[in-house]
C-alpha positions as CSV (number, residue, x, y, z in Angstrom):
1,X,-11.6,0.9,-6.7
2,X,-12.9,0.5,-10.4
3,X,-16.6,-0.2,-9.2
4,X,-16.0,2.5,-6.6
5,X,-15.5,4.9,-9.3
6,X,-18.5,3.9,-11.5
7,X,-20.8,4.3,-8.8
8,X,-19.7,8.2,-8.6
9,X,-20.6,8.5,-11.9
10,X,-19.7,12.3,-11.9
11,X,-16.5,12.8,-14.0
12,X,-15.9,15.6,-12.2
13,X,-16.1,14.1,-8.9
14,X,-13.8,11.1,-10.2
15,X,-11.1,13.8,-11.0
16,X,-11.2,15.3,-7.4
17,X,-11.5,11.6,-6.1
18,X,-8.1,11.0,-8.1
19,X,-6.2,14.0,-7.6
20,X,-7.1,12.8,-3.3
21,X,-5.8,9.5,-4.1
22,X,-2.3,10.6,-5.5
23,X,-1.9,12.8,-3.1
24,X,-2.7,10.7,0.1
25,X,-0.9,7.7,-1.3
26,X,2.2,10.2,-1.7
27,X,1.7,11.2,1.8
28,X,1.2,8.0,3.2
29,X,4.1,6.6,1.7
30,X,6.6,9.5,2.6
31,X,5.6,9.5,6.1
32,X,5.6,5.1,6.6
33,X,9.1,5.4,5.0
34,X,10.4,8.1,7.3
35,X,9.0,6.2,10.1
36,X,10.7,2.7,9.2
37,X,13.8,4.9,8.5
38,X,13.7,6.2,12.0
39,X,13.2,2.9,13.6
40,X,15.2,0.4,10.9
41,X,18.4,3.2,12.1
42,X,17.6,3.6,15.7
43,X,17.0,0.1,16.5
44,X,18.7,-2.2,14.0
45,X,16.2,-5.0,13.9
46,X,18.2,-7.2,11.3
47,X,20.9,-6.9,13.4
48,X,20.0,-9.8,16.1
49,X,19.0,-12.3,13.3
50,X,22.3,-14.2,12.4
51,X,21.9,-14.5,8.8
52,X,24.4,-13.9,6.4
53,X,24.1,-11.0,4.4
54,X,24.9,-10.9,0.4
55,X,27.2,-8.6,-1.4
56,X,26.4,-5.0,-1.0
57,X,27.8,-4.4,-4.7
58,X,24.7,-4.3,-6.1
59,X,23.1,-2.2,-4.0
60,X,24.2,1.4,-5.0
61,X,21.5,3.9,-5.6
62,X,20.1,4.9,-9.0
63,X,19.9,8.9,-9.6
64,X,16.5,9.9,-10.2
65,X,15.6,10.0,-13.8
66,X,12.5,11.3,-14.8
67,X,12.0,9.7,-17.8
68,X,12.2,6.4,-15.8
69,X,9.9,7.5,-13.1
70,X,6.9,8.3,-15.9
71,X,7.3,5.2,-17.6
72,X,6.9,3.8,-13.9
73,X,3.6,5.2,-13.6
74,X,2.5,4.5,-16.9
75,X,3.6,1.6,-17.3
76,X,3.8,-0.7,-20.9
77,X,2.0,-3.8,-19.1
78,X,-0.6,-3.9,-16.9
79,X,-0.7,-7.2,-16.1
80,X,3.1,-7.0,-15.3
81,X,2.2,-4.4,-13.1
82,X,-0.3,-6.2,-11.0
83,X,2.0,-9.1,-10.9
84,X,5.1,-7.2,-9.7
85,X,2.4,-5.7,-7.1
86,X,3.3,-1.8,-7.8
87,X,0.9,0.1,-6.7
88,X,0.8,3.6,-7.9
89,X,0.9,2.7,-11.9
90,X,-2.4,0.0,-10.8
91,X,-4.1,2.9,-9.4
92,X,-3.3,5.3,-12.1
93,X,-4.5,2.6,-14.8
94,X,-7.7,2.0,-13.0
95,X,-8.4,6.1,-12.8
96,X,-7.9,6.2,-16.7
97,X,-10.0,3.3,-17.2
98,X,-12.9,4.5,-14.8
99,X,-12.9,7.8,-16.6
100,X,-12.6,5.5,-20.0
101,X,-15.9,3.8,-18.7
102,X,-18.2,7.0,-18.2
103,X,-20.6,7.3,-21.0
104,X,-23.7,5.5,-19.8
105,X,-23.8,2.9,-22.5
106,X,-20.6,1.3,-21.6
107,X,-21.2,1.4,-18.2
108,X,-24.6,0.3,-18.5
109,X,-22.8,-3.1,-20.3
110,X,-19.7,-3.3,-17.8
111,X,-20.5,-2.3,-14.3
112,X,-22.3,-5.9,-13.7
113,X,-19.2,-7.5,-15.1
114,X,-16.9,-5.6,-12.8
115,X,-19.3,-6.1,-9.7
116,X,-19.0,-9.4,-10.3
117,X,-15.2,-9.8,-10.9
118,X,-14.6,-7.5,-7.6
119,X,-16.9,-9.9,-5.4
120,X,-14.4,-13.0,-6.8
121,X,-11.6,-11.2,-6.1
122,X,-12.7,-10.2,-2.7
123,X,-13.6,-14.3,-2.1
124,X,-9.9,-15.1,-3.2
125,X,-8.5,-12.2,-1.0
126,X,-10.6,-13.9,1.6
127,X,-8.9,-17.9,0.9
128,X,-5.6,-16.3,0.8
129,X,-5.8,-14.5,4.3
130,X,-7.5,-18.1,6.0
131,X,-4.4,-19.9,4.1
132,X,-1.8,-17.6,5.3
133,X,-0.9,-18.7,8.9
134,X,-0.6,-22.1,7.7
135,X,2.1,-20.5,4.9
136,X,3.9,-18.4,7.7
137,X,4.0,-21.4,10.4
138,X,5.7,-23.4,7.7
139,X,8.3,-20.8,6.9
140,X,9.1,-20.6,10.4
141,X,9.2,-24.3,11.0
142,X,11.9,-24.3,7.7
143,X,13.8,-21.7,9.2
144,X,14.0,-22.7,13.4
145,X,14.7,-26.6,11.4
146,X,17.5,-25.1,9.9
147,X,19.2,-22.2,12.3
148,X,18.0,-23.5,15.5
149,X,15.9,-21.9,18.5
150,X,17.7,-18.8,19.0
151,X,16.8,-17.1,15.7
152,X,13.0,-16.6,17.5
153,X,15.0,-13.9,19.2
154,X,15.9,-11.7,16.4
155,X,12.8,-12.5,15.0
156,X,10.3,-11.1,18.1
157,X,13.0,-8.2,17.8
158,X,11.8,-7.4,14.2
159,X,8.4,-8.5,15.2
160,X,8.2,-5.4,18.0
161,X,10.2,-2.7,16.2
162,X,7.0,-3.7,13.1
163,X,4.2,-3.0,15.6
164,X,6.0,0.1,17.1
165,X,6.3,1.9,14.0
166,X,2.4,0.7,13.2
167,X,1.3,2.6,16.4
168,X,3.6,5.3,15.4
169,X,2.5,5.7,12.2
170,X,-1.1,5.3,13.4
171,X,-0.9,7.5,16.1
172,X,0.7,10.2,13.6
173,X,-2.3,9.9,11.4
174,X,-4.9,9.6,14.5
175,X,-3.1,12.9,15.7
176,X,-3.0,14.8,12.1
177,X,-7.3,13.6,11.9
178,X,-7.6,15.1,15.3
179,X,-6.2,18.2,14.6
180,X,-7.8,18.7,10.9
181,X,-10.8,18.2,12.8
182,X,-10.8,20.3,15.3
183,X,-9.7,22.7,12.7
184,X,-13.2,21.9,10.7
185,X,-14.9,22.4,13.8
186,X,-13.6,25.6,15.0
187,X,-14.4,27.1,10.9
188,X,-17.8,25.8,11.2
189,X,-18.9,27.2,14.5
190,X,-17.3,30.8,13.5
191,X,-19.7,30.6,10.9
192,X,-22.7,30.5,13.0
């Protein structure tokens, strides 16, 4: 995203690129959590797996306090973001820093550097994905070793009621392109 940004160059053109990216993630997120509401009610997936579940003591909902969500997004740690993997307050950091970056002598000395560190990344991203059926074989193995055959049950359960709400939230979004495009179309051919 960082050597997205730099490329723009514009500072302008970053702002509008930001102000998008807030506003789609926010989107995105309210209507994939609406969707897994729908289906995690409807269907019950957890339900066929035969686990036992912990105390539900400590799972009482917090009352939203905005002082807590701002220092969310802004967090004091960077790197304890990235390692807790929350998103929003990574892409927040990385729009400050890309606007940080702008005058041409600093990117001139840093866009090599980040190139460079986004093509690693990319090539550990790449190990990762070719590792991870090994990981997720052995995680099953552990857990049909320990609960026995009929947990594949629950399991393909959760498995379908996943991809259902995939197509349904792709189809929402394939649906909401459609019509914004046909929208675009229809403005551009009144203005012929």
């Amino acid at each position: 995203m960082l050597t997205g940004i730099a490329k723009i160059g514009d500072f302008k053109s970053v702002g509008r690129i930001g102000l998008k990216t807030i506003v789609w993630f926010t989107f995105a997120t309210l209507v994939a959590l609406t969707i897994g509401l729908l289906i995690a009610n409807i269907f019950e997936p957890g339900k066929h797996l035969s686990t036992t579940i912990a105390s539900a003591s400590s799972l009482e909902p917090k009352a939203f306090d905005l002082k807590e969500f701002v220092s969310h997004i802004f967090p004091e740690s960077v790197v304890d973001v990235m390692a807790r993997n929350q998103i929003l307050p990574i892409i927040i950091f990385v729009l400050f820093f890309a606007v940080a970056r702008q005058p041409s002598e600093i990117k001139e000395k840093s866009s090599s550097g980040f190139d460079s560190v986004s093509h690693v990344m990319l090539k550990v991203t790449s190990y990762v994905m070719k590792l991870a059926p090994v990981a997720v074989f052995g995680a099953i193995a552990s857990v049909i070793a320990s609960k026995g055959l009929g947990i594949l049950g629950g399991y393909l359960n959760v498995i379908f009621c996943f991809f259902a709400g995939l197509v349904v939230l792709f189809s929402d979004f394939v649906f909401g392109l459609c019509c914004s495009e046909n929208k675009i179309c229809k403005t551009f051919k009144s203005c012929e």
